[in-house]
N, C-alpha and C positions, 0 to 999 in steps of 0.2 A: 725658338730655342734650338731645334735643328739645326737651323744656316749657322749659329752659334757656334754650336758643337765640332760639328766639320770645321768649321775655321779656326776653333782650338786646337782641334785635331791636325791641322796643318791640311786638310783635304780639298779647303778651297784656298783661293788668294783673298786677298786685303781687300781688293781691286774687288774680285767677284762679288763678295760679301756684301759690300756699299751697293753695287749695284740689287743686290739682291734685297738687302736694306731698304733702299730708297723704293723698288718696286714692290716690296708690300705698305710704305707708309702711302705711297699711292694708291694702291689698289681699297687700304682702310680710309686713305681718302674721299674715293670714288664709292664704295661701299657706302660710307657718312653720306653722300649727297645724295643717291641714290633710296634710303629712307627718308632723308628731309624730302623728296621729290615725292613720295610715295605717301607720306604724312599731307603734304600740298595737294594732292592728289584729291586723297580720300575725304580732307576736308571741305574742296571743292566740292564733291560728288555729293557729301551731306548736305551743302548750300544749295547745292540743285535741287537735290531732292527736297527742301523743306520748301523751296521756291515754289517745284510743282504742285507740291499738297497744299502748300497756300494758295496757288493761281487755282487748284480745283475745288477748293473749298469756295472760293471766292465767283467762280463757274458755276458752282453749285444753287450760292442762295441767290446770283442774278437771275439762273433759273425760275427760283421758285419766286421770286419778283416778277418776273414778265408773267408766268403762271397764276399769280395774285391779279395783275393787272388785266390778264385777261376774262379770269372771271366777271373782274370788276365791269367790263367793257360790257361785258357780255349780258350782268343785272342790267345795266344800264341799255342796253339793246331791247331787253324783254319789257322795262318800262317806257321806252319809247313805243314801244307795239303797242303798251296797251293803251297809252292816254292816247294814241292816233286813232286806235280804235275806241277809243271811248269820243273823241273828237269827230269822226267819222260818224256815231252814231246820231250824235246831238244832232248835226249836221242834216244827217237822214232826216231825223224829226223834226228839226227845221224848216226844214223844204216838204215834209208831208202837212206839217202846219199851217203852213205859209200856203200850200196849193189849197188845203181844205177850207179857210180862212177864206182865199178867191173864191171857192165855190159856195160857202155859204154866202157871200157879197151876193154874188149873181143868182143863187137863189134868192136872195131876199129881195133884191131888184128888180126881180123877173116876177 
């Protein structure tokens, strides 16, 4: 409305006007693209960011998976111990059997 004025007013030229014209339909053009870049932008940044909350959620419960699994590892360890030692035992008594067994033999054949 300014540049208007003045050019009603005779204080600028035709010539200047256009130019002056054309450099704010520019400038509102570059303005306009400048929010679409900035809308581009910000949308991007939500996609990342919803990216990273999912790839840490998704961090999260592999965590607690390999955590399950190691418990699981680990029952399974404490039952290996104990039937080795219960295998271990038998075994014991096996062999004091087996030897006591020889020495009654030899007692009784002696």
């Amino acid at each position: 409305k300014q540049w208007y004025q003045r050019r009603v007013r005779g204080e600028i030229s035709d010539e200047h006007f256009e130019v002056v014209i054309d450099i704010g339909n520019k400038a509102d053009q570059l303005t306009e693209n400048i929010n679409t870049l900035r809308k581009i932008v910000s949308h991007q940044e939500t996609v990342a960011h919803n990216k990273d909350t999912h790839l840490r959620e998704e961090i999260a419960e592999l965590k607690k998976k390999i955590e399950k699994r190691k418990q699981l590892i680990q029952k399974c360890n404490v039952k290996f111990e104990d039937w080795k030692r219960r295998l271990d035992t038998v075994h014991d008594l096996s062999v004091k059997s087996y030897a006591s067994l020889g020495a009654a033999t030899n007692w009784a054949a002696n």
